[in-house]
C-alpha positions in Angstrom: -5.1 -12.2 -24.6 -2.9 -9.4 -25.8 0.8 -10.1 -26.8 2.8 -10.5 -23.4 5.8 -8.0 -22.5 8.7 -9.8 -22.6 11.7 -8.0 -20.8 8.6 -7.7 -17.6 7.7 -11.2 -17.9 11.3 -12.9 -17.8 12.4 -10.2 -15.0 8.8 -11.9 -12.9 9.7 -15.2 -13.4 13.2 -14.5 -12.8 11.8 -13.9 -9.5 10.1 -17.1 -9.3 13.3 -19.0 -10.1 15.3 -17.1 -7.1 12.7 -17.8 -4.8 12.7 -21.5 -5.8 16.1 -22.1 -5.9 16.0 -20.2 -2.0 14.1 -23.4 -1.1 16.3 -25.5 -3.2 19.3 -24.4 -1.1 17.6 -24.1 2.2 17.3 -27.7 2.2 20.7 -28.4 1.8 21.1 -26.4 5.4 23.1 -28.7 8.2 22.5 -26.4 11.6 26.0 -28.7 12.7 28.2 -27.1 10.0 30.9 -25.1 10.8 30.3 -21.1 10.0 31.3 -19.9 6.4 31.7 -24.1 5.5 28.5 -25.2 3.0 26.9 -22.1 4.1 23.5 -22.4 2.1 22.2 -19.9 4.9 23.5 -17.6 3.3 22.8 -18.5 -0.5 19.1 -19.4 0.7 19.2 -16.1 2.1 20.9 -13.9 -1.0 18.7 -15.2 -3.6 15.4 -14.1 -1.8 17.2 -10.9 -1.7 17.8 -11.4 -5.6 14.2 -11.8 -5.8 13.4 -8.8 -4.4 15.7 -6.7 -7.3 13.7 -8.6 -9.8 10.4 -7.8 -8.2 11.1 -4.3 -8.4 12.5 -4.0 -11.9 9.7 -6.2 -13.5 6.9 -3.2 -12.7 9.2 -0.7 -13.6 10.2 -1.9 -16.7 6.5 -2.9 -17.6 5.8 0.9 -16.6 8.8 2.5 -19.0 7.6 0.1 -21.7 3.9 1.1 -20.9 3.4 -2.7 -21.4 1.6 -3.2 -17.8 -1.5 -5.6 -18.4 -4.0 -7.6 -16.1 -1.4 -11.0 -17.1 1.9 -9.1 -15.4 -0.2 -8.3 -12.4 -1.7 -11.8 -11.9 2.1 -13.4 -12.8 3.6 -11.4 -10.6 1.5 -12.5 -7.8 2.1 -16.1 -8.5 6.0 -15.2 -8.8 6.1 -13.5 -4.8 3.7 -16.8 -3.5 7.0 -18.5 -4.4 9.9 -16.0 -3.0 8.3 -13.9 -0.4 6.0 -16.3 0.8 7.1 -20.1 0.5 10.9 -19.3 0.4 11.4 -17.2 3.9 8.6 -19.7 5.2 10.9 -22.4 4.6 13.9 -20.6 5.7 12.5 -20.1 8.7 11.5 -23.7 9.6 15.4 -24.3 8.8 15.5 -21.7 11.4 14.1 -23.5 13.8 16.6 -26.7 13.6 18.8 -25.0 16.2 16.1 -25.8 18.6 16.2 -29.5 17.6 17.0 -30.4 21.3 13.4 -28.9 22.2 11.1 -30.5 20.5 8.2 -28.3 21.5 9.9 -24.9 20.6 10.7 -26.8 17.5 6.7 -27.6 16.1 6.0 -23.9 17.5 9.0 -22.7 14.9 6.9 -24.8 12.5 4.1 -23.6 13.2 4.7 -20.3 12.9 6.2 -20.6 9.8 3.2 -22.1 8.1 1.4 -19.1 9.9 3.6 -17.1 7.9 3.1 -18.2 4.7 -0.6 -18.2 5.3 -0.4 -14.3 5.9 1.9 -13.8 3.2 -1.0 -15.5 0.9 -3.9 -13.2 2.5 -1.6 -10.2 2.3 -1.2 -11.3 -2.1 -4.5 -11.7 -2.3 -5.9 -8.6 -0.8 -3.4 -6.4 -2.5 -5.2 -8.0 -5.8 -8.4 -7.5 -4.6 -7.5 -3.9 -3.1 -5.1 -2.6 -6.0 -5.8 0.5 -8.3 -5.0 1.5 -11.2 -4.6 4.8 -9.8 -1.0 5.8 -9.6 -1.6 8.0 -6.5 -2.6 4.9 -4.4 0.5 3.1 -5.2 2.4 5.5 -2.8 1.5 3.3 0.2 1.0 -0.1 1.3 -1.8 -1.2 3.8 0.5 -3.8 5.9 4.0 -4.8 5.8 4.7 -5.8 2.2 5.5 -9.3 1.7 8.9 -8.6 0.3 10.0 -7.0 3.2 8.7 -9.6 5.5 10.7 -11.9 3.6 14.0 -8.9 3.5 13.5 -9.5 7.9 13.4 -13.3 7.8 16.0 -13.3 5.1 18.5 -11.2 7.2 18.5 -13.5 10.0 19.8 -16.4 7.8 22.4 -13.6 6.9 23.2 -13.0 10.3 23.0 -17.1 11.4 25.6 -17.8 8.3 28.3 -16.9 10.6 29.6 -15.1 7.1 31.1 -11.8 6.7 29.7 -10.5 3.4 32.1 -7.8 2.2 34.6 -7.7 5.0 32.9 -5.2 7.0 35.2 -3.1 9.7 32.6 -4.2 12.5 32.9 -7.6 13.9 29.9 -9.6 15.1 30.4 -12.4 17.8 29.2 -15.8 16.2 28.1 -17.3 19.4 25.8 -14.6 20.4 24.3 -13.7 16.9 23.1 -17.4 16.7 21.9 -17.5 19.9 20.1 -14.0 19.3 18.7 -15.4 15.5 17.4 -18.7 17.3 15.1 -16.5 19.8 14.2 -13.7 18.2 13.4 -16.1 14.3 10.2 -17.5 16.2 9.1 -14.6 17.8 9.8 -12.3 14.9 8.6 -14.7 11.9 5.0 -14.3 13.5 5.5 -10.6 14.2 6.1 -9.7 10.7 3.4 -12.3 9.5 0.5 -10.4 11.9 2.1 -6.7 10.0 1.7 -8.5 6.4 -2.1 -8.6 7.4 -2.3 -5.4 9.4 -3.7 -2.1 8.2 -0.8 -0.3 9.0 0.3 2.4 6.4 4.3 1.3 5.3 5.8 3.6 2.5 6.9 2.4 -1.2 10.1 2.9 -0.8 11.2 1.2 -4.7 9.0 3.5 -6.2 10.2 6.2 -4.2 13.8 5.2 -5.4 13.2 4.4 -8.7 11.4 7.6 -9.6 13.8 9.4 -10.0 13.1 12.4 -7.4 12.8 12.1 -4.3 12.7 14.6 -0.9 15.9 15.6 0.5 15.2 14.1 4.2 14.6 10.6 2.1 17.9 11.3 0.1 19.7 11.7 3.6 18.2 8.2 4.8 19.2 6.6 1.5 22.5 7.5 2.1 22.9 6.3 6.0 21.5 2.9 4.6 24.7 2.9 2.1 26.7 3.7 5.3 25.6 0.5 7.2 25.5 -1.3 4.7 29.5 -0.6 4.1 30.2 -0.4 7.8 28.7 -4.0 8.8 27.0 -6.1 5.7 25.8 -8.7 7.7 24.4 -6.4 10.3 23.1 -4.3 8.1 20.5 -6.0 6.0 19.1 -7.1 9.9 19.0 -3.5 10.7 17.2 -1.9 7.1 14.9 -4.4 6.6 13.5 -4.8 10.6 13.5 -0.7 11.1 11.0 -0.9 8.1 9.1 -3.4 9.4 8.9 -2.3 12.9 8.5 1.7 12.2 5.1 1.5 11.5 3.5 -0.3 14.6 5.9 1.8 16.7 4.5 5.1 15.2 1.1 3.5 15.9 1.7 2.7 20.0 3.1 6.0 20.1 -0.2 7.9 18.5 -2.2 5.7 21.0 -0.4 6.3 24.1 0.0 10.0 23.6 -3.7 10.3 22.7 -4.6 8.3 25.8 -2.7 10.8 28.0 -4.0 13.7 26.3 -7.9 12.6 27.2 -7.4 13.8 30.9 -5.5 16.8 30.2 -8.5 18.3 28.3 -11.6 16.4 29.6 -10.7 14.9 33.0 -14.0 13.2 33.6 -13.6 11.7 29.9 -12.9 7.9 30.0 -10.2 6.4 27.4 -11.2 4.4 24.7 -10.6 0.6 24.0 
């Protein structure tokens, strides 16, 4: 085996460590606690975030110090099993304690969780399987990243912390945030497991950012992002992070349905397909 990169290799595992300590606060959560008192939501939450920043500067760095090898690849792999695929998977059982007075809501939370972390491991593994060394093919992913997936289950713990991160000028009602989190972590924890395993095309947005150029339209969304972000932190990690995850399927249903309608308008003894 050749000499291993350092700087690439503690930045991966520094990943692994994040996504491990996630869990390690996640099971400190008490669903009973008052909001901003013990609020591990929040911490469990944060450091899956963390593990994200170290996910993306572990490639590029290996990439600056042209030090990228078959070991980085393979650790790396291991590293996300850990943050974007145990972590939010845990998190989001944790989740499901607010419907401890529904017992069978509560094994569907569960199981949907270990659903999730069963796509998260297909969507790894096919990305292995799948990955070139061809720079041009790195442009675009073929489903919903598993860092991302684990960005939208993340920012519902943000938004279920009860916490305002940076003293944001827009106020969110506590009640009805944790009322909105406790439906929509169920439904949405198996949405963005069936886009992990989709084929639908999701731009590399790090790449994009770390590159150093970029197009002027993406330069104008970067810059909205920094907007919401400053306007309502807690909101806004909710809002980045399930726009992402929810533009491609909509760009999809909205292909389908206009090619469905345009059958008849050209060819009105044609028949639409399945």
């Amino acid at each position: 085996m050749k000499k291993i990169a350092i700087l690439p290799t503690l930045l991966t595992l520094g990943n692994a460590v994040c996504g491990f300590a996630s869990i390690a606060y996640a099971c400190k959560i008490d669903p009973h606690a008052q909001p901003g008192a013990g609020n591990y939501y929040l911490v469990s939450a944060c450091l899956i975030l963390l593990a994200m920043v170290f996910d993306a500067l572990d490639g590029y760095a290996a990439r600056l110090s042209k030090s990228a090898s078959d070991f980085g690849g393979q650790l790396d792999s291991l590293a996300d099993v850990v943050s974007f695929g145990v972590a939010p998977g845990f998190l989001l059982l944790r989740l499901g304690q607010d419907w401890e007075g529904n017992p069978l809501v509560g094994k569907v939370v569960a199981v949907t969780a270990a659903l999730y972390l069963a796509c998260a491991l297909l969507r790894l593994a096919r990305f292995n399987v799948e990955n070139s060394p061809d720079p041009a093919s790195h442009k675009r992913f073929k489903g919903l990243p598993s860092p991302a997936a684990a960005g939208c289950l993340a920012s519902l713990a943000i938004l279920r912390s009860g916490s305002d991160l940076f003293g944001g000028w827009v106020a969110l009602d506590d009640y009805a945030v944790r009322t909105f989190v406790k439906f929509w972590a169920p439904l949405g924890g198996l949405l963005v497991a069936l886009l992990m395993v989709s084929r639908l095309s999701y731009p590399h947005l790090t790449k994009q950012l770390l590159r150093g150029r970029c197009s002027f339209g993406f330069l104008v969304e970067v810059l909205l992002a920094v907007a919401v972000i400053a306007l309502a932190p807690d909101l806004a990690f909710f809002l980045l992070f399930w726009v992402y995850a929810l533009n491609a399927p909509l760009r999809y249903f909205l292909r389908v349905a206009r090619g469905q309608r345009a059958v008849p308008a050209h060819n009105p003894g044609a028949q639409p397909g399945p």
